[in-house]
N, CA, C and O of each residue as an XYZ file, in Angstrom:
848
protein
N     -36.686      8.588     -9.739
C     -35.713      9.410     -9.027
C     -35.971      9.314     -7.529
O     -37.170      9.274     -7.249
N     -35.212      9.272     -6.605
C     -34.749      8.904     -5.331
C     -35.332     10.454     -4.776
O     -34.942     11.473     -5.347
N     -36.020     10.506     -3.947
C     -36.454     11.431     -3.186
C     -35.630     11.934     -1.788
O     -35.508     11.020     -0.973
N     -35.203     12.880     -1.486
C     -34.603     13.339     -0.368
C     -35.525     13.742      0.376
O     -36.514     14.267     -0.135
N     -35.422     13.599      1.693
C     -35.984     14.483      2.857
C     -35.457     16.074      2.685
O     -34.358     16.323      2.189
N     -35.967     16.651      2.946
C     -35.404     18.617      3.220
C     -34.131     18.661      3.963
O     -34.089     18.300      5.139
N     -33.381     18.968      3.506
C     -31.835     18.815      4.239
C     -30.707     18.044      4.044
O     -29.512     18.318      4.153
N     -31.422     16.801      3.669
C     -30.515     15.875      3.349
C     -29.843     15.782      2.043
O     -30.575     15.442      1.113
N     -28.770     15.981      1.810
C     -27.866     16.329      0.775
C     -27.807     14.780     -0.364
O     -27.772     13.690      0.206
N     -27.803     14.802     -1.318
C     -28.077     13.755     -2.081
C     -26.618     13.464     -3.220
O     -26.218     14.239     -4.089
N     -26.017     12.027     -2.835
C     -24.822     12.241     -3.360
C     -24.450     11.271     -4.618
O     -24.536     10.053     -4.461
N     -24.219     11.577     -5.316
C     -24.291     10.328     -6.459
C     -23.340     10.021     -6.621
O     -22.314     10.693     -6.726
N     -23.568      8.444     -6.698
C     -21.949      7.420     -6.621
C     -22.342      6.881     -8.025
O     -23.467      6.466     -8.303
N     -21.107      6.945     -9.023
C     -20.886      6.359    -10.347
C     -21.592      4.940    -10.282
O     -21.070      4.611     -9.216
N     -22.236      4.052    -10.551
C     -22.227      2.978    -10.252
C     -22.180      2.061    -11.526
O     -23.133      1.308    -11.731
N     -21.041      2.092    -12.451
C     -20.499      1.360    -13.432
C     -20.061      0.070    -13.169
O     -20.334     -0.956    -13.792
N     -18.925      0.299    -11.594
C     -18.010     -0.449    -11.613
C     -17.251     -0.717    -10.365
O     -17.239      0.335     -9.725
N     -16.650     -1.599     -9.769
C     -15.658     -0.850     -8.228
C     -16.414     -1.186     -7.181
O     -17.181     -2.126     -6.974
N     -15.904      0.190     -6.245
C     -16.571     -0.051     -4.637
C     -17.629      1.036     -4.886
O     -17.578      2.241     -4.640
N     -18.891      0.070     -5.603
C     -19.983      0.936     -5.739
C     -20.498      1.212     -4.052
O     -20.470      2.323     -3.521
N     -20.831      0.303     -3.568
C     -21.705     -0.604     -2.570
C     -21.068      0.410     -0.869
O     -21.743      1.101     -0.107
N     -19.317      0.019     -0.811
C     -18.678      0.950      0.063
C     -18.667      2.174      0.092
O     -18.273      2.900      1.005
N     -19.162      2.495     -1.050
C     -19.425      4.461     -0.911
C     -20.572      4.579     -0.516
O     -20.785      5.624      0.099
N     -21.722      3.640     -0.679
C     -22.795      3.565     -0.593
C     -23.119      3.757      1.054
O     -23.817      4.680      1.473
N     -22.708      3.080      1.628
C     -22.687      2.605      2.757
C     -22.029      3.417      3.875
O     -22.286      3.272      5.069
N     -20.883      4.552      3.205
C     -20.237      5.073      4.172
C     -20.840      6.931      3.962
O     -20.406      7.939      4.519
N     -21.717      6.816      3.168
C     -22.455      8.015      2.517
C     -23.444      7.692      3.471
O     -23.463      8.610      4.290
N     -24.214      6.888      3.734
C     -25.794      6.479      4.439
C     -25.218      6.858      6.017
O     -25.923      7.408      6.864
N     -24.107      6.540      6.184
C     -23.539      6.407      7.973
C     -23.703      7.881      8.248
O     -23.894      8.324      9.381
N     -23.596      8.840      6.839
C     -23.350     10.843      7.597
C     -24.271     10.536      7.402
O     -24.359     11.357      8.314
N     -25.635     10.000      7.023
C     -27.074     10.664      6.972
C     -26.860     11.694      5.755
O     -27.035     12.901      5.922
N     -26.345     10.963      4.117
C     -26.536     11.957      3.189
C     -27.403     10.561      2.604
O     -27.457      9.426      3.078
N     -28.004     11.108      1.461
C     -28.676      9.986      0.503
C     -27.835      9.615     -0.657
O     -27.448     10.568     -1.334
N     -27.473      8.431     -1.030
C     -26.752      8.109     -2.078
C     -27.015      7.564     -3.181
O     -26.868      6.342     -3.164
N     -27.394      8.063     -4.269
C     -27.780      7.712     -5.808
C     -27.404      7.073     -6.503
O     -26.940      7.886     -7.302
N     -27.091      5.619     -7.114
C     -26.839      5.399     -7.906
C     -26.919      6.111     -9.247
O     -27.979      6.506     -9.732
N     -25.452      6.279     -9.937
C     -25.770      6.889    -10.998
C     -25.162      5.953    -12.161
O     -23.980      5.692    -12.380
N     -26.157      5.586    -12.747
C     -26.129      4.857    -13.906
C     -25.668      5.394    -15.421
O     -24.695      5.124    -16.125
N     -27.076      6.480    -15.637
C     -27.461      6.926    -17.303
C     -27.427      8.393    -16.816
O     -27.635      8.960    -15.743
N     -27.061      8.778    -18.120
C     -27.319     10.584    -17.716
C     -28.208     11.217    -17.384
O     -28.243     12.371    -16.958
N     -29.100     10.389    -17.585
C     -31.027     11.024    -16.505
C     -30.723     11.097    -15.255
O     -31.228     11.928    -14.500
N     -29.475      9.843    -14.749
C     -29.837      9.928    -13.049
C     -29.224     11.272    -12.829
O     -29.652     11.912    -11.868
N     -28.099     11.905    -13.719
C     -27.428     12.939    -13.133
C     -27.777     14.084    -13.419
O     -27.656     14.959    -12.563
N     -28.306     14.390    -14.701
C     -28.682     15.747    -15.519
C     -30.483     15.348    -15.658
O     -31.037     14.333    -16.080
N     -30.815     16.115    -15.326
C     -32.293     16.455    -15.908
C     -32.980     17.584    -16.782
O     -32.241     18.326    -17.428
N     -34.615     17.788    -16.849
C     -35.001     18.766    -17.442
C     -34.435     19.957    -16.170
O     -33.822     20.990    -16.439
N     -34.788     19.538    -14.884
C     -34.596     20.256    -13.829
C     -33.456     20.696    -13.522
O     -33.360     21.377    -12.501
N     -32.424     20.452    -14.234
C     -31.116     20.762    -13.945
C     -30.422     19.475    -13.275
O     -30.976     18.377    -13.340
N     -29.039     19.677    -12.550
C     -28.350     18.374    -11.964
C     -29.340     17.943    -10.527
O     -29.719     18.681     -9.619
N     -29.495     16.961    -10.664
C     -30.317     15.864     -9.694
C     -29.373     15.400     -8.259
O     -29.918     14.750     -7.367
N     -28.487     15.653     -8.201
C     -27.673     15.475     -6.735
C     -26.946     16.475     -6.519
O     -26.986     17.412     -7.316
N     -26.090     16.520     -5.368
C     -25.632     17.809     -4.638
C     -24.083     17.521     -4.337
O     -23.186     18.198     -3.836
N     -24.149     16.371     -4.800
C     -22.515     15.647     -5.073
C     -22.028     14.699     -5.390
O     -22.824     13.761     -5.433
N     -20.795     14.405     -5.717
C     -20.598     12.916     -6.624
C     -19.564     12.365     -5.960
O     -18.987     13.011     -5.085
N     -19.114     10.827     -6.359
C     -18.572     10.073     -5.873
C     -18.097      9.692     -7.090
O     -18.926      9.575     -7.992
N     -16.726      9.429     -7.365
C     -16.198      8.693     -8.636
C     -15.777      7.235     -7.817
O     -14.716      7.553     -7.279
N     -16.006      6.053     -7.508
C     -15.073      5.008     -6.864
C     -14.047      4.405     -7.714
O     -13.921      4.498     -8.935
N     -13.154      3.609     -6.644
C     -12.532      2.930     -7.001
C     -12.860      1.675     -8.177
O     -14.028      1.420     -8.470
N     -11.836      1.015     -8.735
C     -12.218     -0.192     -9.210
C     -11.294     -0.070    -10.749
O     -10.208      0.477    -10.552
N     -11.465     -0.362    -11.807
C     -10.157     -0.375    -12.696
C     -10.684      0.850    -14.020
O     -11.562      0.897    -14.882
N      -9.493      1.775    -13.516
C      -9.834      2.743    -14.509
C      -9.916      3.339    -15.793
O     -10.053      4.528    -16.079
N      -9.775      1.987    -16.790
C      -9.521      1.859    -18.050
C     -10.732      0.852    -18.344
O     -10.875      0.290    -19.429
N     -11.515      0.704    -17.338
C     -12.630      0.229    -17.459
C     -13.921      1.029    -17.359
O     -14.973      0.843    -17.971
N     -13.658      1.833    -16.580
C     -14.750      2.980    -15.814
C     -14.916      3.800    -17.193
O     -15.899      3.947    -17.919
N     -13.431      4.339    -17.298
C     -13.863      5.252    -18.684
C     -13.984      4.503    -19.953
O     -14.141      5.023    -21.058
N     -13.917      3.521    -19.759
C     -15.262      2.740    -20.858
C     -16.037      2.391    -20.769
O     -16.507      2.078    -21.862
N     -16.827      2.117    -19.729
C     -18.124      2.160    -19.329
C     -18.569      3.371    -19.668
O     -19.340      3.371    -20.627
N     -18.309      4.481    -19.147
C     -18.677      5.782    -18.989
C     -19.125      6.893    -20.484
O     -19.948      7.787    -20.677
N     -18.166      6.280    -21.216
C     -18.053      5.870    -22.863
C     -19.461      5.430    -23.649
O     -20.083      5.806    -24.642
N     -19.563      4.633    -22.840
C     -20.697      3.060    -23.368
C     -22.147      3.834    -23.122
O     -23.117      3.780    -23.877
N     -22.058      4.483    -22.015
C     -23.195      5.072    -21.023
C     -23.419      6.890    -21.447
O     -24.238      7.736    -21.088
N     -22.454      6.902    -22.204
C     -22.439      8.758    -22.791
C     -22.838      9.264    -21.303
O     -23.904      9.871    -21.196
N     -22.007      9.040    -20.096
C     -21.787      9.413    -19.630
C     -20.637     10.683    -18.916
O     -20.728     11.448    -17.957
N     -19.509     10.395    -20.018
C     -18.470     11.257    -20.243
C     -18.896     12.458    -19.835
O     -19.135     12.687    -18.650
N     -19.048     13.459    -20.916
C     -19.555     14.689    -21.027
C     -20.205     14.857    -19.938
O     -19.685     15.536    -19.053
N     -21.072     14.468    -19.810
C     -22.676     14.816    -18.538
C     -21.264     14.708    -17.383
O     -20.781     15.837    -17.476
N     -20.478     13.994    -16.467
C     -20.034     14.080    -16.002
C     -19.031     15.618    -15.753
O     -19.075     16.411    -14.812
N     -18.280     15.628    -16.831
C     -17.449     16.450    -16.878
C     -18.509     17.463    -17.232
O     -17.684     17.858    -18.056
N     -19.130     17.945    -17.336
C     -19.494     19.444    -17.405
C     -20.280     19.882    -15.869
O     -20.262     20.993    -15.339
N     -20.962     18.613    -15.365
C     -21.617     19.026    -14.185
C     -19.989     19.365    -13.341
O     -19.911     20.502    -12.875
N     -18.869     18.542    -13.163
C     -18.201     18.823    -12.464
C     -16.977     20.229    -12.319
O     -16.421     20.735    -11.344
N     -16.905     20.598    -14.288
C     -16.492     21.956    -14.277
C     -17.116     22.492    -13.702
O     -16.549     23.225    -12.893
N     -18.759     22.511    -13.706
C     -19.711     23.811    -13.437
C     -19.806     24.000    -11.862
O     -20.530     24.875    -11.386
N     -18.785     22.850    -10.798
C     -18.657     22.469     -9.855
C     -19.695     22.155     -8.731
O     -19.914     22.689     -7.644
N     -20.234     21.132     -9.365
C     -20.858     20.245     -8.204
C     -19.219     19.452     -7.476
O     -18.218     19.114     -8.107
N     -19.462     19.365     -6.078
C     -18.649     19.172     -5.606
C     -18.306     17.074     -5.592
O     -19.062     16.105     -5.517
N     -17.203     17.193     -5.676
C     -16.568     15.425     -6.279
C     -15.363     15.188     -5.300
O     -14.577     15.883     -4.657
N     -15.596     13.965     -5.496
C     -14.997     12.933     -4.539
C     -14.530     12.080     -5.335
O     -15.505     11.482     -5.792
N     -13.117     11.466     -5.993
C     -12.823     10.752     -6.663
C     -11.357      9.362     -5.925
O     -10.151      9.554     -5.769
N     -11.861      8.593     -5.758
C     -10.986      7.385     -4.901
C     -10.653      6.267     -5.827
O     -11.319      5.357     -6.322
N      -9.013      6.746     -5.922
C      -8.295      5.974     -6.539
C      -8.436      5.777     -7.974
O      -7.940      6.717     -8.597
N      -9.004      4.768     -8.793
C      -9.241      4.896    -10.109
C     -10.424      5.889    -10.446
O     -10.706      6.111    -11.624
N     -11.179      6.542     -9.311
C     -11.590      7.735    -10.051
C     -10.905      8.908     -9.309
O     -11.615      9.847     -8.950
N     -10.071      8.917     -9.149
C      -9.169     10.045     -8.766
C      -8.135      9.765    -10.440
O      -7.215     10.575    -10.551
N      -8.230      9.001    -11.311
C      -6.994      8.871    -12.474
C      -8.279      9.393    -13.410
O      -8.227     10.358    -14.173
N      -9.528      8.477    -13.163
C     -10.502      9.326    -14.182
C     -10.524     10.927    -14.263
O     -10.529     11.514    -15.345
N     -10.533     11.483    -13.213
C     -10.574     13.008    -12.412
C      -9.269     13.673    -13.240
O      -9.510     14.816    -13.626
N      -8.342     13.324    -13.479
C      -7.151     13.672    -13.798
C      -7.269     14.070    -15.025
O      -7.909     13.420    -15.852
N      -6.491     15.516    -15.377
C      -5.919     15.985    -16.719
C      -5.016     14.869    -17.277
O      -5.142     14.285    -18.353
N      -4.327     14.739    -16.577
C      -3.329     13.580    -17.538
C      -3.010     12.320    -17.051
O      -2.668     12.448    -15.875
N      -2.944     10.664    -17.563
C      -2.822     10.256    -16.804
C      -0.947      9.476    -17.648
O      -0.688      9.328    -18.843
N      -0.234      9.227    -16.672
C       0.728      8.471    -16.865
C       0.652      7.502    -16.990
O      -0.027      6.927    -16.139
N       1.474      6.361    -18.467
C       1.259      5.069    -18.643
C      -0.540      4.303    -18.523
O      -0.921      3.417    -17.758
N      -1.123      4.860    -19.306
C      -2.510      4.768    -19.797
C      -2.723      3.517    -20.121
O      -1.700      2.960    -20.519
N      -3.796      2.771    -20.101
C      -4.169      1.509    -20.626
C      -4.634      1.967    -22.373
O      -5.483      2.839    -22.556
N      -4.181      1.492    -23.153
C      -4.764      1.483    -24.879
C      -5.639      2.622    -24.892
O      -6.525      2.236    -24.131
N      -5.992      3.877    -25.298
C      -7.144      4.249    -25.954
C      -7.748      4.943    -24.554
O      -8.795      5.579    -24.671
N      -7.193      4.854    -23.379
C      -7.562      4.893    -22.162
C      -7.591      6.706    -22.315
O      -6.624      7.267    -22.831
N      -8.854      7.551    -21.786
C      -9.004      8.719    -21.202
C      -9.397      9.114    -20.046
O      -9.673      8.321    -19.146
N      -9.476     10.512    -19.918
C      -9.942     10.867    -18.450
C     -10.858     11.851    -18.590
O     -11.095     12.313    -19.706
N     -11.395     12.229    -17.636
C     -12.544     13.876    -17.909
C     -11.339     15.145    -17.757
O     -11.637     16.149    -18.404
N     -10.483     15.198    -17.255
C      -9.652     16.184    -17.514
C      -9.788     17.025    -16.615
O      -8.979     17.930    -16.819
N     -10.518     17.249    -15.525
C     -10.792     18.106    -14.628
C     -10.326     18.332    -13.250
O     -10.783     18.970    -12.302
N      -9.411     17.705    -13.408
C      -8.414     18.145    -11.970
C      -6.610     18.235    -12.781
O      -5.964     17.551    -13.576
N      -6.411     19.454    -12.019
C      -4.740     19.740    -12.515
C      -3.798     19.139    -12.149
O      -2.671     19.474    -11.783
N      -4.465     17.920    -12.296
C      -2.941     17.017    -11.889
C      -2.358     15.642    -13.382
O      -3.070     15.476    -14.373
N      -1.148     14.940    -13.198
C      -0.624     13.897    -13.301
C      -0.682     12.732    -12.291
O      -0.318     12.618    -11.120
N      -1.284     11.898    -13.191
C      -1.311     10.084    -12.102
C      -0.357      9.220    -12.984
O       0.065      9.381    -14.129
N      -0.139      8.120    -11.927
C       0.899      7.174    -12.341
C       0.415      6.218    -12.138
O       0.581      5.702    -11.033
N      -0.425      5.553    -13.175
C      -1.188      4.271    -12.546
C      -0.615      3.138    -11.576
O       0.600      2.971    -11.676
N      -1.092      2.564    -10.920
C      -0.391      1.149    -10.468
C       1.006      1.772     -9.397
O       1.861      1.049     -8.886
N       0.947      2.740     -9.312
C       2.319      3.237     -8.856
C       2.802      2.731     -7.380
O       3.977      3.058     -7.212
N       2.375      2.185     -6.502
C       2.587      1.973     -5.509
C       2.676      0.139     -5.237
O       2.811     -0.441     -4.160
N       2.524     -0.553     -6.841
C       2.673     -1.949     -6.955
C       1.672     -2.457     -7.275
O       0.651     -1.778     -7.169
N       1.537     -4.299     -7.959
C       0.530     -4.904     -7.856
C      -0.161     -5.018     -7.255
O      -0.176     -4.068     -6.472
N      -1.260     -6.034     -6.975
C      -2.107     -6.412     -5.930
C      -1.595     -7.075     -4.662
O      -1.981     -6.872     -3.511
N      -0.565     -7.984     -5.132
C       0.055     -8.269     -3.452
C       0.860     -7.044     -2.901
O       1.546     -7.060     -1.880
N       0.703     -6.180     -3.582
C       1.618     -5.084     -2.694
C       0.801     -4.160     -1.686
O       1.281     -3.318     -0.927
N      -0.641     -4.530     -1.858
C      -1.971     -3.796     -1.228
C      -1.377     -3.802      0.108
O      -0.702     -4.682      0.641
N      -1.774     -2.582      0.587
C      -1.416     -2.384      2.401
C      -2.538     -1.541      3.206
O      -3.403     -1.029      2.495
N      -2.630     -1.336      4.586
C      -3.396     -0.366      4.957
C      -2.486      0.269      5.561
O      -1.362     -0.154      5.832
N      -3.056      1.596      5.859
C      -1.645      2.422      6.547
C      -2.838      3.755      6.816
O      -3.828      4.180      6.221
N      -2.022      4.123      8.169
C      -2.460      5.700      8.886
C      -1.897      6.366      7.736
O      -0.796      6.093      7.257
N      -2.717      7.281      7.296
C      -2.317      8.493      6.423
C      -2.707     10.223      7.216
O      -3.829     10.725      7.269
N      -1.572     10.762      7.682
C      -1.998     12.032      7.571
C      -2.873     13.174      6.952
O      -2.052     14.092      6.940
N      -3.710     13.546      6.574
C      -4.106     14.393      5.538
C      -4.629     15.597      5.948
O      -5.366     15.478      6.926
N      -4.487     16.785      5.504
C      -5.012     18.132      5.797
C      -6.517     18.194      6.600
O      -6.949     19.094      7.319
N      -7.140     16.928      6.218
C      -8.650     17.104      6.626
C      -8.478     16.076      8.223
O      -9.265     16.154      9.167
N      -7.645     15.457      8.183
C      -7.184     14.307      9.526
C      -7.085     13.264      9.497
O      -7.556     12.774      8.471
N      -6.543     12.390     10.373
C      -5.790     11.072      9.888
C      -6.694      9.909      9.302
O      -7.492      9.213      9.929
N      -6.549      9.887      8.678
C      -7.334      8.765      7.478
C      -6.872      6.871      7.650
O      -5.828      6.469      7.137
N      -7.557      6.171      8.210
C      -7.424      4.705      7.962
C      -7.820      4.694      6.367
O      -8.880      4.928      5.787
N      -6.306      4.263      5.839
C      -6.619      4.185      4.571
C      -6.034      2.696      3.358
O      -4.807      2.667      3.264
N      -6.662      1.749      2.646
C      -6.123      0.785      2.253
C      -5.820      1.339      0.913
O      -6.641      2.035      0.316
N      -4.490      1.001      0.362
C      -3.937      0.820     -1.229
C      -3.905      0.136     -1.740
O      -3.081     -0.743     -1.488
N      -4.692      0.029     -2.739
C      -4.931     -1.165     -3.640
C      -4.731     -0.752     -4.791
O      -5.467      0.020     -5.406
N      -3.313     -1.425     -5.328
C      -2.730     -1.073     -6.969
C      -3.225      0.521     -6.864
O      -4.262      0.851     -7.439
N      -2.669      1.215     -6.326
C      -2.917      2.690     -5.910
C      -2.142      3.065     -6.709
O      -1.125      2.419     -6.965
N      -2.530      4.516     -7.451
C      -1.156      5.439     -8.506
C      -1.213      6.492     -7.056
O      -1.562      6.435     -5.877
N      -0.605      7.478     -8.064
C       0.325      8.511     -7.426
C       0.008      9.177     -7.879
O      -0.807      8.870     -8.749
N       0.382     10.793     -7.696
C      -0.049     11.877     -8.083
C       1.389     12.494     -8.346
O       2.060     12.862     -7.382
N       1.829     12.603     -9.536
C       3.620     13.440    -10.044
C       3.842     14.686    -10.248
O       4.886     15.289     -9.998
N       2.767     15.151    -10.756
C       2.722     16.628    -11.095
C       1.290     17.109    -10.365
O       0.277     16.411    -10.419
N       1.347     18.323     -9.716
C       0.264     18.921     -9.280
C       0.235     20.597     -9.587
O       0.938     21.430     -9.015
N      -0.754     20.852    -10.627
C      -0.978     21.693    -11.136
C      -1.031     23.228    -10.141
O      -1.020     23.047     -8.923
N      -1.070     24.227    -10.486
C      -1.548     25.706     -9.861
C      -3.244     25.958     -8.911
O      -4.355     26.299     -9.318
N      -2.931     25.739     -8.080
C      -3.957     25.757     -7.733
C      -4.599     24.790     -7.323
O      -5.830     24.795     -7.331
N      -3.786     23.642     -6.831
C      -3.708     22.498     -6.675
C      -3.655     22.272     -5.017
O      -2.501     22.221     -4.593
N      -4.456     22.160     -4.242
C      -3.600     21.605     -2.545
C      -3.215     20.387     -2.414
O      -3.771     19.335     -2.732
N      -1.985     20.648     -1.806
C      -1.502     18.744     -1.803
C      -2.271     18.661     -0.155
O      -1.975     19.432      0.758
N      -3.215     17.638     -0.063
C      -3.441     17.147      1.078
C      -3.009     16.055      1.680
O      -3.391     15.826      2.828
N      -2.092     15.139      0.991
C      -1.712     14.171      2.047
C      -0.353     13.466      0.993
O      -0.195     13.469     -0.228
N       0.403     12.949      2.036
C       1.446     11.984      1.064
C       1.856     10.488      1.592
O       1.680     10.216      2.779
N       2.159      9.954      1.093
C       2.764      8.422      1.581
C       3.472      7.747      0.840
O       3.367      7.371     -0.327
N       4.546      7.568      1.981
C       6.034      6.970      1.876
C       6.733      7.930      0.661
O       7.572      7.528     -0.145
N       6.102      9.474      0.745
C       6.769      9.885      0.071
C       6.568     10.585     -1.050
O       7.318     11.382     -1.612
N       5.011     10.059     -1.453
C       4.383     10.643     -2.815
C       3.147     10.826     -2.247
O       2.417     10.299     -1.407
N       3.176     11.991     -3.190
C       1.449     13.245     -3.060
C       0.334     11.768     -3.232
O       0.257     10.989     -4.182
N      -0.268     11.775     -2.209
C      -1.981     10.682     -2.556
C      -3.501     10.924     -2.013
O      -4.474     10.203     -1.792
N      -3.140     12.577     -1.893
C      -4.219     13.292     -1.878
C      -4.424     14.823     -2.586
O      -3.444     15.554     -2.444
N      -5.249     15.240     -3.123
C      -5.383     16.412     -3.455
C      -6.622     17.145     -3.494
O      -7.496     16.307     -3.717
N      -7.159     18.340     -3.384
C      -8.356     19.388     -3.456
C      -7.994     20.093     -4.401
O      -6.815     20.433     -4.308
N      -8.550     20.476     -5.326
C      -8.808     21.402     -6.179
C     -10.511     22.545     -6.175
O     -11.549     22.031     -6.593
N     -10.510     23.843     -5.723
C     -12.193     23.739     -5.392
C     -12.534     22.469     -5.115
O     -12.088     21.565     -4.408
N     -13.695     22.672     -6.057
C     -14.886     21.423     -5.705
C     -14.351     20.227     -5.494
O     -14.868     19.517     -4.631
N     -13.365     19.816     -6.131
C     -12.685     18.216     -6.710
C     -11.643     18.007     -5.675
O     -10.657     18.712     -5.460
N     -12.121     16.634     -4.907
C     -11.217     16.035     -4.003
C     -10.758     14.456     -4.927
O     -11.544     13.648     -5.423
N      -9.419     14.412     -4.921
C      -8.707     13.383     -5.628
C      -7.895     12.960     -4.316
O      -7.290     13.612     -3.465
N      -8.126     11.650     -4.499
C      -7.100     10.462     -3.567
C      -6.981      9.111     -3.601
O      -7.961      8.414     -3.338
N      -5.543      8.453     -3.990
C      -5.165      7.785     -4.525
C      -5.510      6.554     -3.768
O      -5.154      5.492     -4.278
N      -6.241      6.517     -2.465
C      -6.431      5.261     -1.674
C      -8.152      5.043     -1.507
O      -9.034      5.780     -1.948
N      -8.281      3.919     -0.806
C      -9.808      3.383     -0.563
C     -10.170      3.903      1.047
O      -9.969      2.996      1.854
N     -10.597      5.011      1.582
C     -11.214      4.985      2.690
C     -12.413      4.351      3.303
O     -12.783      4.252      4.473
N     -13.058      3.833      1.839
C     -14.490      3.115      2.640
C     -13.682      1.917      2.474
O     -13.998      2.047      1.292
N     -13.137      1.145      2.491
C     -13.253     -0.148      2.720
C     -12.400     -0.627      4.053
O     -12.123     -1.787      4.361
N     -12.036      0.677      4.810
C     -12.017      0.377      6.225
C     -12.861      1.091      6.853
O     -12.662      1.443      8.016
N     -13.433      1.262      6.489
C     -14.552      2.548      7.366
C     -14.555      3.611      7.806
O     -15.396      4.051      8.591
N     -13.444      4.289      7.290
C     -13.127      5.627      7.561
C     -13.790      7.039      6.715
O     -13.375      7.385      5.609
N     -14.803      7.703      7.410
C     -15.204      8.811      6.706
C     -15.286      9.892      6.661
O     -16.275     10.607      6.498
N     -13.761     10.238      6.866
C     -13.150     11.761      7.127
C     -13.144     12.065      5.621
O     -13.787     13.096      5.421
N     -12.696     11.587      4.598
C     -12.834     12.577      3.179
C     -14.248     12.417      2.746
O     -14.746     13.289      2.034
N     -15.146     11.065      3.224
C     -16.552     11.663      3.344
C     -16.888     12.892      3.762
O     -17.211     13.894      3.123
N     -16.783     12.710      4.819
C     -17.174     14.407      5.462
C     -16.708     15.850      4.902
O     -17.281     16.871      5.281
N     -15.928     15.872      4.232
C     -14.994     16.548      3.776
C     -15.804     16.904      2.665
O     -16.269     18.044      2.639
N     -16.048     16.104      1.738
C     -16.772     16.073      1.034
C     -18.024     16.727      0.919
O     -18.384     17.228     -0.147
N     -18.763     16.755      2.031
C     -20.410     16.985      2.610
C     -20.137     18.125      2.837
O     -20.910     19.053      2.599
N     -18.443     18.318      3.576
C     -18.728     19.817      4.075
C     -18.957     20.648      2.544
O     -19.750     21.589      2.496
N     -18.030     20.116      1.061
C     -17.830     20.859     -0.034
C     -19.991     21.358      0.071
O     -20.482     22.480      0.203
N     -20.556     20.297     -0.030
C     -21.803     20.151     -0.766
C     -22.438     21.511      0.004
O     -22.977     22.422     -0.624
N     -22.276     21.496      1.541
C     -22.914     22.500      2.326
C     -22.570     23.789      2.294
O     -23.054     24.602      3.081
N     -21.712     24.097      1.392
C     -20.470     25.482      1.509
C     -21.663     26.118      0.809
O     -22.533     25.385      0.337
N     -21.751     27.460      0.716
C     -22.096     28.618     -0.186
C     -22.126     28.051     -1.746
O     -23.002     27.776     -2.565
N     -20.760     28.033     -1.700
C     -20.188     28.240     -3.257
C     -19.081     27.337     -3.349
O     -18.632     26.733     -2.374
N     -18.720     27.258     -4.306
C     -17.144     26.978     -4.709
C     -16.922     28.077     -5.713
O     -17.435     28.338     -6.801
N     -15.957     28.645     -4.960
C     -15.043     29.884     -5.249
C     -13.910     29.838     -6.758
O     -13.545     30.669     -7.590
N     -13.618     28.163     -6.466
C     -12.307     28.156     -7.309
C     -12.813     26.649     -8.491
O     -12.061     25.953     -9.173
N     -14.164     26.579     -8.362
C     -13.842     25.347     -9.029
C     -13.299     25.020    -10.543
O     -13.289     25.951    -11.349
N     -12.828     23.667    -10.964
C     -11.810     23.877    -12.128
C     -12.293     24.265    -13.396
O     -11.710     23.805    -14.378
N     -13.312     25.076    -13.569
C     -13.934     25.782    -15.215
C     -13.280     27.005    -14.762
O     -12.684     27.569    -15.679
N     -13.195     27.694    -13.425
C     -12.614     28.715    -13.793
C     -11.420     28.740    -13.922
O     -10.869     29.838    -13.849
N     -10.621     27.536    -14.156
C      -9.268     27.624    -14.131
C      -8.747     26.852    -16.100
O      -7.729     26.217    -16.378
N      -9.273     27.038    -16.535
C      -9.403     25.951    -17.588
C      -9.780     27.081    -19.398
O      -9.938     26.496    -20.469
């Protein structure tokens, strides 16, 4: 287990699949420590949960939650994140993050823990990838879409934080930040921070077990 200095907030990035490496990297730039999380030891212990926040990344999400599957990682996930350790989920783990997802790959699930609907692929194939200024509640985000879904339905209790060309592609729920684009792979780490601020808060007031 990865040792923290006193202060330094310790954040665990899924590392199944995706932009393990870019979360990695844009986590080290705030001066938090970033965990690979593999097996359910890295996340749950005798000691209780072992980091102070999570990272779901990008990368293909009918893959992740079979990995995650493979790794009996499921559960351990979803219960640390009801019990709200605070999460960060980008793009295909913003569909993992999701109660429901629209047009599913075969057999395809999610942890269920954010009140929303995704639309996989919703914004086009791979040549349709773009970067684009995104507005968002937390501030303007350099942000790339890659085979990006959408967000259709957003549950009670739901903040829409950002939209593009038209459709919801950000959201907060308490603890759980969902967004449908890649901020580390331009270097932007405003929903990082955002994030750090969740980890440093008191509490989470609203996170989604009490809504569930």
């Amino acid at each position: 287990m990865v040792t923290a200095q006193p202060g330094v907030p310790r954040i665990g990035v899924l590392a199944l699949q995706g932009g393990v490496r870019e979360h990695i990297d844009a986590l080290a730039a705030l001066q938090a420590l970033p965990v690979p999380i593999r097996r359910p030891a890295d996340l749950v212990g005798p000691d209780g949960v072992r980091v102070d926040g999570l990272v779901l990344p990008g990368g293909e999400s009918s893959v992740l939650d079979r990995l995650a599957r493979i790794f009996e990682l499921t559960n351990p996930l979803r219960e640390v994140i009801a019990q709200g350790l605070p999460t960060l989920g980008t793009c295909a783990g913003l569909i993992l993050l999701a109660r429901e997802i629209e047009n599913p790959a075969p057999g395809q699930t999610s942890l269920g823990v954010l009140d929303v609907t995704v639309d996989r692929n919703a914004f086009g194939s791979q040549v349709h990838s773009e970067v684009a200024d995104v507005d968002t509640v937390w501030g303007p985000v350099r942000a790339a879409f890659i085979r990006a879904p959408r967000i259709v339905r957003v549950g009670e209790g739901v903040r829409e934080a950002a939209r593009h060309r038209g459709q919801v592609v950000a959201v907060e729920q308490g603890n759980v930040i969902g967004i449908a684009f890649h901020p580390e792979l331009t270097g932007d780490t405003t929903v990082h921070r955002r994030l750090l601020q969740l980890v440093s808060a008191p509490s989470c007031d609203e996170g989604p077990a009490a809504r569930q």
